[in-house]
Backbone bond lengths (Angstrom), bond angles and torsions (degrees), N, CA, C in turn:
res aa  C-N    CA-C-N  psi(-1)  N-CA   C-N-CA  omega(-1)  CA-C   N-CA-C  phi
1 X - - - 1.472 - - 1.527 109.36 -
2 X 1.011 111.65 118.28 1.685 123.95 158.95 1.683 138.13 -29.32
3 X 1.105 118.67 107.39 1.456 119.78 -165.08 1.766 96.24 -64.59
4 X 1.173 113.78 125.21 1.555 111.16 164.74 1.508 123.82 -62.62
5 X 1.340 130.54 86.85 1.483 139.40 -167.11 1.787 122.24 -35.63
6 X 1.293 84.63 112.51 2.181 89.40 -163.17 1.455 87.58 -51.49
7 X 1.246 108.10 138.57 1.881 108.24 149.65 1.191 138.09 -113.08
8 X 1.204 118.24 158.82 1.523 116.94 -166.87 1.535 101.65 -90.50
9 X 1.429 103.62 117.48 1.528 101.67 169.39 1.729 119.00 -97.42
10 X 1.460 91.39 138.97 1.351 116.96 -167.12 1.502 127.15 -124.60
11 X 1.929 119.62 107.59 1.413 102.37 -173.44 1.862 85.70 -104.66
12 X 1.735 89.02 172.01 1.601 98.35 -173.98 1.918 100.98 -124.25
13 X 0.742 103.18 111.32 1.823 107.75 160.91 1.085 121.82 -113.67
14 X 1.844 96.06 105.04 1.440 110.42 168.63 1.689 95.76 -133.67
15 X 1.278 114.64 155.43 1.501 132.50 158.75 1.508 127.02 -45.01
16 X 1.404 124.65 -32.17 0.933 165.88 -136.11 1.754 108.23 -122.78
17 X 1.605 114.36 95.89 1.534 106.61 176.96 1.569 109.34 -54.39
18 X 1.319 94.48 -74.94 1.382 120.87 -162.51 1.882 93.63 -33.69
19 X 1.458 134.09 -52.09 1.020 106.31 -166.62 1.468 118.40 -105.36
20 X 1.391 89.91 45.52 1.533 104.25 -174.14 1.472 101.31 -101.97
21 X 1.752 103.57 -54.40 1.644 109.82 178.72 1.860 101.91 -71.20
22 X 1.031 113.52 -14.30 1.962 104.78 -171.57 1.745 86.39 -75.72
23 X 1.242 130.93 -60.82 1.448 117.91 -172.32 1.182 116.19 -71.44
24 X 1.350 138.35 -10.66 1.162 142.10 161.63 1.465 123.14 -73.59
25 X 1.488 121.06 -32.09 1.432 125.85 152.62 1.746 122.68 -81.64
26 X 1.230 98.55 -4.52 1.420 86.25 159.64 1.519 125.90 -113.46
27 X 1.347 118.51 -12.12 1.498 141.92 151.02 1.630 103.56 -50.64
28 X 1.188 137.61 -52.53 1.542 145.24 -158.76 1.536 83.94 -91.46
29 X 1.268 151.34 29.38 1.393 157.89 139.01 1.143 107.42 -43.48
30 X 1.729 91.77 -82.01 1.475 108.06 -166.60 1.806 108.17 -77.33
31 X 1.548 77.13 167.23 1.755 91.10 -177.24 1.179 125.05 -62.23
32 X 1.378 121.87 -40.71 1.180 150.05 -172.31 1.403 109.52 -93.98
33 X 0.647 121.59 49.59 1.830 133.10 174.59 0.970 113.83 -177.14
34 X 1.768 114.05 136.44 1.422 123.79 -173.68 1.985 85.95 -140.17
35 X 1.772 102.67 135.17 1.295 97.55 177.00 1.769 105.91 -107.45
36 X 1.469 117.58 126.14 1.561 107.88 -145.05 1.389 86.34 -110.51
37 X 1.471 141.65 -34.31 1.314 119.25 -168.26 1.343 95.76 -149.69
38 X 1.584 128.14 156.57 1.631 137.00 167.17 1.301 108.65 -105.66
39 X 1.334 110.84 155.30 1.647 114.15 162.35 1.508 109.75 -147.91
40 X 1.411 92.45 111.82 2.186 91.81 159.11 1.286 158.29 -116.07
41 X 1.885 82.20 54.21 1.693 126.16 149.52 1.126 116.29 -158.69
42 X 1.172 124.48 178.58 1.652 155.10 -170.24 1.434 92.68 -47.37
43 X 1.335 101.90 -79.08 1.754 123.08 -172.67 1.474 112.64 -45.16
44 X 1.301 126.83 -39.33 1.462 139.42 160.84 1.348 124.21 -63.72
45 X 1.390 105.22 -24.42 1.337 106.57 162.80 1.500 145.42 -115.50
46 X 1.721 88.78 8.71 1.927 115.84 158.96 1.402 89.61 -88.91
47 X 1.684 147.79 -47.31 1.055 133.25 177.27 1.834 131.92 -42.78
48 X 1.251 84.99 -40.70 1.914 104.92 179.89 1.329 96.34 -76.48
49 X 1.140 113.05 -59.16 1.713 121.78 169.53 2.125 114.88 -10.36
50 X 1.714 79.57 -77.72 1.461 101.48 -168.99 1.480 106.11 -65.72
51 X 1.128 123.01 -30.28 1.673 136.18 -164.22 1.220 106.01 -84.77
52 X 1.709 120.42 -58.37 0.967 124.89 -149.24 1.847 118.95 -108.75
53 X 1.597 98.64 -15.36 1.563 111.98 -160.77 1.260 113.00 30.62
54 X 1.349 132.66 85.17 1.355 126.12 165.27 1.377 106.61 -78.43
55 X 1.379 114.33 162.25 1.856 118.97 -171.91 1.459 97.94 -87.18
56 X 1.343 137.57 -14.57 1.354 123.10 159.57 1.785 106.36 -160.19
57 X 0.958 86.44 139.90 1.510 99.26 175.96 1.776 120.53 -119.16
58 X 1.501 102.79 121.24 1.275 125.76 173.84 1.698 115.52 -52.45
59 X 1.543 140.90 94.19 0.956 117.71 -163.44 1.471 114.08 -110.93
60 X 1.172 156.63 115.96 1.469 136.07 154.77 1.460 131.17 -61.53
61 X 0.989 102.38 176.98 1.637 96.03 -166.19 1.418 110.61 -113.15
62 X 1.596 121.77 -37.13 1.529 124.21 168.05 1.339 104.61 -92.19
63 X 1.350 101.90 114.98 1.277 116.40 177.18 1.726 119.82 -149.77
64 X 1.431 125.39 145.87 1.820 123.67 -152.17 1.530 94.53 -89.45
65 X 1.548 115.91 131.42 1.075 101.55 178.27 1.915 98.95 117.99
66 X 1.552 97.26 -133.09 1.432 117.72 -172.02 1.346 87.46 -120.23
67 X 1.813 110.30 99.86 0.881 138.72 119.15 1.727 135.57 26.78
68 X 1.026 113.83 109.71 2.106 94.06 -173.41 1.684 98.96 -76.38
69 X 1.014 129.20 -10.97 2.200 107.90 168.11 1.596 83.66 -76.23
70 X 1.291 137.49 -58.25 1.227 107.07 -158.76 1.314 114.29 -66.90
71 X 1.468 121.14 -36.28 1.736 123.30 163.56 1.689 107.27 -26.12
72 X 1.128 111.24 -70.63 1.306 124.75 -171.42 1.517 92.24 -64.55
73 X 1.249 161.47 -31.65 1.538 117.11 -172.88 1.490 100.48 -96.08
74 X 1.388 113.32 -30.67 1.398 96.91 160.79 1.676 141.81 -31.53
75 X 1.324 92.08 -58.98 2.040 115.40 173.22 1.020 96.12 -46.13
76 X 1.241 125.26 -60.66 1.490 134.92 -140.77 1.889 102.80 -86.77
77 X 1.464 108.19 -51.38 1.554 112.37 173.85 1.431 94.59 -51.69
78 X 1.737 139.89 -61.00 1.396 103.47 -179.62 1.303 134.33 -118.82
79 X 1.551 97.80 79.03 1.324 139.05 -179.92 1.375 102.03 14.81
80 X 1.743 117.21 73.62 1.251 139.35 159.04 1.615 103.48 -58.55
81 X 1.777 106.41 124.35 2.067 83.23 166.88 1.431 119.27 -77.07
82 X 1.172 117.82 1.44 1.667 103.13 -179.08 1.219 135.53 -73.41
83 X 1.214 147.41 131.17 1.791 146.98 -128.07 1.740 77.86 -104.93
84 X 1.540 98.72 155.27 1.364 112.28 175.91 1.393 112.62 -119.10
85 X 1.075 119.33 143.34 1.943 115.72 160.90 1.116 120.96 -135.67
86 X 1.136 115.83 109.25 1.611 124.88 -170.20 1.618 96.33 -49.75
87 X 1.186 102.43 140.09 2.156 98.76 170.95 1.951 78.51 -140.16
88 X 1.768 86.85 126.87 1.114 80.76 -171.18 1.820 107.04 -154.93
89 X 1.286 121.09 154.53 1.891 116.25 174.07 1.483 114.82 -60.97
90 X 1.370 101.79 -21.17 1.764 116.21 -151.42 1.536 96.57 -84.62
91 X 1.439 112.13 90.12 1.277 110.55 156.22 1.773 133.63 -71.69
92 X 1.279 122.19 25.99 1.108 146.54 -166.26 1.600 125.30 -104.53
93 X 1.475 105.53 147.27 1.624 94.59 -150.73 2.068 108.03 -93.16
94 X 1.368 107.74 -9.09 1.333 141.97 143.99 1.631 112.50 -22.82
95 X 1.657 127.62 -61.17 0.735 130.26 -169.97 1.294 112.29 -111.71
96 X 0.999 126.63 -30.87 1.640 115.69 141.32 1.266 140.53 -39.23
97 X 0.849 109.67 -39.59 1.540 122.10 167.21 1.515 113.73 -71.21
98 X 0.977 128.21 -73.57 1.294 137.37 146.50 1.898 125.37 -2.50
99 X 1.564 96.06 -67.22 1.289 80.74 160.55 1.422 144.36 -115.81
100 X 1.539 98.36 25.37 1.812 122.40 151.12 1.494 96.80 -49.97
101 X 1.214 98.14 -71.82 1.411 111.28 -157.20 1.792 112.28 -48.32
102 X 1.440 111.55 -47.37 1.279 111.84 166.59 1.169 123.79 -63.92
103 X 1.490 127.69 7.98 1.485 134.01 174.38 1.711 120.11 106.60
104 X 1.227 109.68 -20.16 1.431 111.58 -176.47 1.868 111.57 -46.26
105 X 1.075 108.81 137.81 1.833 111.54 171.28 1.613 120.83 -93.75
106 X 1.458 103.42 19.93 1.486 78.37 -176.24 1.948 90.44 -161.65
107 X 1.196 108.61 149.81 1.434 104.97 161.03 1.567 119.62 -134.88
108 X 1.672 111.94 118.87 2.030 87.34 -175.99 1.861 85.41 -139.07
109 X 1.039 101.87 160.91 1.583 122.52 -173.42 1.939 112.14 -86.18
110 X 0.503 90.95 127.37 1.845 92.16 -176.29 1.438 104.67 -66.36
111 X 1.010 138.77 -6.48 1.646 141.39 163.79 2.060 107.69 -81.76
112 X 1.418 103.95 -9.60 1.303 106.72 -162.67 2.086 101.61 -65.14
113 X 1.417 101.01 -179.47 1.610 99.16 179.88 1.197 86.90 -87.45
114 X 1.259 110.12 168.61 1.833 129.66 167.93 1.810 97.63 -60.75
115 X 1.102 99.31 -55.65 1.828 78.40 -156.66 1.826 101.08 -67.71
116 X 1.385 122.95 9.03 1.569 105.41 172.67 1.652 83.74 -72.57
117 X 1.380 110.40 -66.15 1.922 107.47 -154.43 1.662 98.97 -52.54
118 X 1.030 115.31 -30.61 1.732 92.14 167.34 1.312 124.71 -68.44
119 X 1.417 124.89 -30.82 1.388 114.02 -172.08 2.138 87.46 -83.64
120 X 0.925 114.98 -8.75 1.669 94.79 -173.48 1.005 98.91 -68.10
121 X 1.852 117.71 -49.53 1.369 120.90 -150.89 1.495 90.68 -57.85
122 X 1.667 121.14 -64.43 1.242 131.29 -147.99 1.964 90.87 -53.77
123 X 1.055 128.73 -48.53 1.819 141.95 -163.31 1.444 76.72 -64.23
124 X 0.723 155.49 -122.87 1.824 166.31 -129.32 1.731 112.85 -55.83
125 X 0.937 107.70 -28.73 1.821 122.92 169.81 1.600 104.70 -87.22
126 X 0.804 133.29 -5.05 1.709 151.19 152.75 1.257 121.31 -116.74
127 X 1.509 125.47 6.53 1.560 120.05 134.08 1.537 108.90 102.83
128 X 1.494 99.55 39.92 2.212 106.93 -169.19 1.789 70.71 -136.38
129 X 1.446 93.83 158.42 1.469 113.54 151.75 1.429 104.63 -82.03
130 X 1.437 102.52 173.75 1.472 126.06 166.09 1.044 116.64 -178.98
131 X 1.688 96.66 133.85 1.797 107.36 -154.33 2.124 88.07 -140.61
132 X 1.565 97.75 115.59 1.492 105.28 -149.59 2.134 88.62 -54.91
133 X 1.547 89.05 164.83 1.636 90.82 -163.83 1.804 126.98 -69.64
134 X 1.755 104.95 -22.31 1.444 86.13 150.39 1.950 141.44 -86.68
135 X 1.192 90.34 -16.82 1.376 99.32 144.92 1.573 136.39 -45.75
136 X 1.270 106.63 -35.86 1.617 132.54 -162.97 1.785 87.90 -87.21
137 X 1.498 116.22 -45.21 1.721 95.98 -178.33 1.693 98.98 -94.46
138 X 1.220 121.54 20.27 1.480 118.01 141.98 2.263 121.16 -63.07
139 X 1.280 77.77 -44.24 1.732 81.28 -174.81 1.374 89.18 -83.78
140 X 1.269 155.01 -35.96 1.346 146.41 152.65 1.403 119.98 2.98
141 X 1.593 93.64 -78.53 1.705 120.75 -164.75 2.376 90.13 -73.11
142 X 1.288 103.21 -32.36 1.594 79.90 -173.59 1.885 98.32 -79.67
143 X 1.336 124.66 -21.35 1.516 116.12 -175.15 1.856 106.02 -64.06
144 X 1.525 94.50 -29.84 1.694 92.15 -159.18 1.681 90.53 -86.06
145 X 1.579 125.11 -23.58 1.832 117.84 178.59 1.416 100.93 -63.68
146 X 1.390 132.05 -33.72 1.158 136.78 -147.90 2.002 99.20 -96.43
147 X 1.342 116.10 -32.19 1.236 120.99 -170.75 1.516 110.20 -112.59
148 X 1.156 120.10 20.16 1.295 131.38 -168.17 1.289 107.67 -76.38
149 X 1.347 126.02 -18.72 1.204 116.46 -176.08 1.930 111.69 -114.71
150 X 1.066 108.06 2.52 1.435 120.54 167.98 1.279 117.50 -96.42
151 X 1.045 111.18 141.04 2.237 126.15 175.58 1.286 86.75 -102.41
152 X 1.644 95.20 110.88 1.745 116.40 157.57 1.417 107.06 -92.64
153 X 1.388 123.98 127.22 1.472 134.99 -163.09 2.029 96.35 -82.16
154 X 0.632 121.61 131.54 1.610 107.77 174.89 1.518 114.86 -89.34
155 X 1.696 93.96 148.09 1.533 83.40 -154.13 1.348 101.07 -123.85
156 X 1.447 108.92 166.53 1.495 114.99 -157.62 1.415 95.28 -75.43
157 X 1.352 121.16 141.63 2.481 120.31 176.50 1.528 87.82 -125.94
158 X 1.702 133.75 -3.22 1.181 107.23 174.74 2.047 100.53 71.14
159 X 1.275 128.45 -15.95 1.482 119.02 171.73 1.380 125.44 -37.19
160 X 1.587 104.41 130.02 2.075 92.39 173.36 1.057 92.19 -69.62
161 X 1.573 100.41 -172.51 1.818 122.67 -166.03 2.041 84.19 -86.76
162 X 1.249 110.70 -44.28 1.615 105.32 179.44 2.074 104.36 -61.65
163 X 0.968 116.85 -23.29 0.965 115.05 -173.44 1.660 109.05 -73.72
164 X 1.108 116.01 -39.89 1.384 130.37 -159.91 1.428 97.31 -87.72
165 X 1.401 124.39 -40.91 1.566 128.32 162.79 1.446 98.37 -31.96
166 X 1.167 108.12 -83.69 1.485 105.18 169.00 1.255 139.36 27.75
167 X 1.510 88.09 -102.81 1.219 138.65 -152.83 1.899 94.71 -62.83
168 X 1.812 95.42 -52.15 1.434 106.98 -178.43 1.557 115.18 -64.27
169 X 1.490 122.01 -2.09 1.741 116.13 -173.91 1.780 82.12 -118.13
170 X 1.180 134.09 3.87 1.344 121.50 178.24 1.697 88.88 -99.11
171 X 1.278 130.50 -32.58 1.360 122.19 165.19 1.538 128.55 -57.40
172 X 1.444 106.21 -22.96 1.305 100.81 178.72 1.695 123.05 -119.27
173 X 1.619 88.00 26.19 1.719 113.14 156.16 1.272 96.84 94.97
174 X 0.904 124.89 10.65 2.401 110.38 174.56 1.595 116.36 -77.91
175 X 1.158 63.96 146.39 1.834 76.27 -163.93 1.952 98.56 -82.74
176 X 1.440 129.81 134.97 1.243 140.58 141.79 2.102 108.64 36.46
177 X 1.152 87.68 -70.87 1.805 119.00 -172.86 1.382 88.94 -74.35
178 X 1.472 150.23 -46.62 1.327 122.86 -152.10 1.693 99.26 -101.03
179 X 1.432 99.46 -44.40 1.529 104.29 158.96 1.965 115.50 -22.12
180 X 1.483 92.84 -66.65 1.408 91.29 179.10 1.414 133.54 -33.10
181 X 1.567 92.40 -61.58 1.454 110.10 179.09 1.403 139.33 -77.38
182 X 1.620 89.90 -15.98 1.825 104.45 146.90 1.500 133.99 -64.94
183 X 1.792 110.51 -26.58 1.099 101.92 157.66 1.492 130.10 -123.00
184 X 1.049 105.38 23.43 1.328 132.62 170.92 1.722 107.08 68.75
185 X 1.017 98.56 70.86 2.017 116.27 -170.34 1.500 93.29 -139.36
186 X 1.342 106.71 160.96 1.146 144.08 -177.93 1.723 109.26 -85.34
187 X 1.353 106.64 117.77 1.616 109.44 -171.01 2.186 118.15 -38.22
188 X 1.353 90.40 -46.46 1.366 100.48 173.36 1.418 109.88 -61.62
189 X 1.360 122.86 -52.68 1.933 113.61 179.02 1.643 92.27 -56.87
190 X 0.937 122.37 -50.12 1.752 98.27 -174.69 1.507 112.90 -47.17
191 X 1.915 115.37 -50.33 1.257 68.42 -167.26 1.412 108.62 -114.08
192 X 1.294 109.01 69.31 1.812 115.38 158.54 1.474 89.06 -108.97
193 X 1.042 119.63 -19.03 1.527 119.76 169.88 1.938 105.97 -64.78
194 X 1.048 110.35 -85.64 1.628 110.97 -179.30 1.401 104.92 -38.25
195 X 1.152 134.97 -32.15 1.355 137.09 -162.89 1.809 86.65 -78.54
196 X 1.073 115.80 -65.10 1.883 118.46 -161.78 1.275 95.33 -58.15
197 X 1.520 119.88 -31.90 1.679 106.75 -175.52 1.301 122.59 -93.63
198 X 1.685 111.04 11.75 1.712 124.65 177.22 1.314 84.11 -93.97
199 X 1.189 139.48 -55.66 1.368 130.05 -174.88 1.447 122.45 -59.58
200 X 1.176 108.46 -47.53 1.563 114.22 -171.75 1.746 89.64 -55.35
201 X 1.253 103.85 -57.22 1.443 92.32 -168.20 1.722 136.82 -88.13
202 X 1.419 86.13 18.42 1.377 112.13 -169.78 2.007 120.84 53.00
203 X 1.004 105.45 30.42 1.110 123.81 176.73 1.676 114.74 -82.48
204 X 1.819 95.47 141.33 1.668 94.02 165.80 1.332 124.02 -110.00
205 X 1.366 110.08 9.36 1.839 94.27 -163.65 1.750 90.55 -148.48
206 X 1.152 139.82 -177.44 1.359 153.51 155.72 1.461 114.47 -73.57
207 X 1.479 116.66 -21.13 1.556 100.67 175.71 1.708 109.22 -92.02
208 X 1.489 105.39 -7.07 1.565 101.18 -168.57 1.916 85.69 -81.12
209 X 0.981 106.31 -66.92 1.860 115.30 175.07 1.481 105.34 -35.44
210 X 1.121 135.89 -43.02 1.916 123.46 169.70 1.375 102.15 -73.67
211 X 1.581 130.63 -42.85 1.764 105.00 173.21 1.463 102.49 -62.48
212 X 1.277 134.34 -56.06 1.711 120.55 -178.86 1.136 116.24 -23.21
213 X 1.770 109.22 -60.46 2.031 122.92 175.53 1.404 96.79 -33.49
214 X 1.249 98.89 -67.99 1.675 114.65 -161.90 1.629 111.58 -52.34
215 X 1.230 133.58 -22.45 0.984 131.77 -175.50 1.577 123.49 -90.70
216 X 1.504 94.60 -41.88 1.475 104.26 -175.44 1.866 93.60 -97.84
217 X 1.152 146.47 18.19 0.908 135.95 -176.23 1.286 148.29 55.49
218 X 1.617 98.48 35.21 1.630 113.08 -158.22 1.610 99.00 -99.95
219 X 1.185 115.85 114.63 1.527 138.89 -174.24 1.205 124.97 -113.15
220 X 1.556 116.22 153.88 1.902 89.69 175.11 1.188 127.19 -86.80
221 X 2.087 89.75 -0.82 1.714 104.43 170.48 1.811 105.91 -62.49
222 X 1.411 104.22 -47.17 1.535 109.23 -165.36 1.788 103.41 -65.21
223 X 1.364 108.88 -58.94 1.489 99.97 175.75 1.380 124.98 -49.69
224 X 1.138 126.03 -42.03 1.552 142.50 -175.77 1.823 100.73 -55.48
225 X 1.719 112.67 -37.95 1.640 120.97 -164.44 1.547 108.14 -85.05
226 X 1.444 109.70 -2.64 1.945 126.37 -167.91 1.592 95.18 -110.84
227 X 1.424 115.22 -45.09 1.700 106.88 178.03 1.676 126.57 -57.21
C-alpha cells in the first residue's frame, strides 16, 4: 500500500489576483505542493500566517496597506514557523539584504523559471536558504567588499575535481537540472554530488557553498584549466 505523499503547504501574498492564481496553478503541478491560502496584503498574510502556519509562504514586497518587509518582521517577531521567500521585481542588492536580515529563507525574482521557485520552495521546506543564483553573486560582491582587506588562506575540503565542477556551476546560480545538463550527468548524481560537498564542507545551504567557490577560487574557468 502506498504512502500518501506529505505536502508542502504553501500560501502566496501578492497584490495582484491574476498572479496569485498563475502561481498557484502552476505550484498545484507538482505532487508535493498544495497551495492552502492567498493574501493581497501584509495584514492578510500575518493573518494566514498566524491561523494557518503554512510551511512556506510566497511573499511580495509591494504591497497596499502593510507591506511584505513589514509582513515579514512581524511573522518572524512572533516566531511564526512558516519559512518565507521573498518573490519579488526587485532585482536589487538593497532588498536582499534587508530581508535576510529580517529572517526571510529564501530570495527568487518573479521573472525566474518555474522550476527555480520550486526547487526554493522544496530547499526552504527542508530547512537551507535559497537566494535565486544571480542574486547569490549579489551576496558574493558584498562578502568580497566586506573581506577585502583580509588574506583567506585556502583550505584543504578534500573535493573531487567532479566535485568542484560542481561546486563552481552552484556558484554561478544553476539550479540541480541545469547543472546536470552542463555536464552531461544524471540530475540525481548531481545531487549526491551537492550533498557530499555540503558535507565535505560542512555547509547548509548553496549560498554558503558559492562564498566557499568564491573564496578559494574554484571556477569553471579553474576547473575546466585542471581537466
Amino acid at each position: 500500500m502506498n504512502k500518501t505523499l506529505e505536502k508542502i503547504h504553501v500560501a502566496i501574498a501578492d497584490d495582484h489576483a491574476m498572479v496569485r492564481e498563475g502561481l498557484k496553478q502552476i505550484l498545484e503541478l507538482e505532487d508535493d505542493i498544495e497551495v492552502i491560502a492567498q493574501a493581497s496584503n501584509g495584514e492578510e498574510a500575518l493573518d494566514i500566517a498566524r491561523e494557518k502556519q503554512p510551511d512556506v509562504i510566497l511573499m511580495d514586497i509591494n504591497m497596499p496597506g502593510m507591506n511584505g518587509l513589514q509582513a515579514i518582521k512581524e511573522i518572524k517577531n512572533e516566531k511564526v514557523p512558516s519559512k518565507i521567500i521573498v518573490l519579488t521585481i526587485h532585482e536589487d542588492r538593497e532588498y536582499l539584504f534587508k530581508t535576510l536580515h529580517m529572517g526571510a529563507e529564501g530570495y527568487v525574482l518573479k521573472d525566474a523559471d518555474p522550476n527555480i521557485l520550486i526547487e526554493a520552495i522544496r530547499s526552504v521546506n527542508s530547512g537551507e536558504a535559497y537566494i535565486q543564483g544571480n542574486m547569490t553573486k549579489e551576496l558574493i560582491k558584498e562578502f568580497k567588499r566586506i573581506t577585502s582587506n583580509t588574506k583567506e588562506k585556502s583550505e584543504d575540503s578534500n573535493l573531487t575535481s567532479r566535485e568542484k565542477e560542481v561546486l563552481a556551476l552552484i556558484a554561478e546560480g544553476l539550479i540541480n537540472r541545469e547543472i546536470a545538463k552542463r555536464l552531461y550527468i544524471s540530475e540525481k548524481t548531481v545531487k549526491n554530488h551537492v550533498s557530499n560537498i555540503f558535507k565535505k564542507l560542512n555547509v547548509t545551504d548553496r549560498t554558503q557553498a558559492a562564498i566557499y567557490a568564491y573564496k578559494n577560487n574554484i571556477t569553471s574557468q579553474t576547473t575546466q584549466d585542471h581537466l
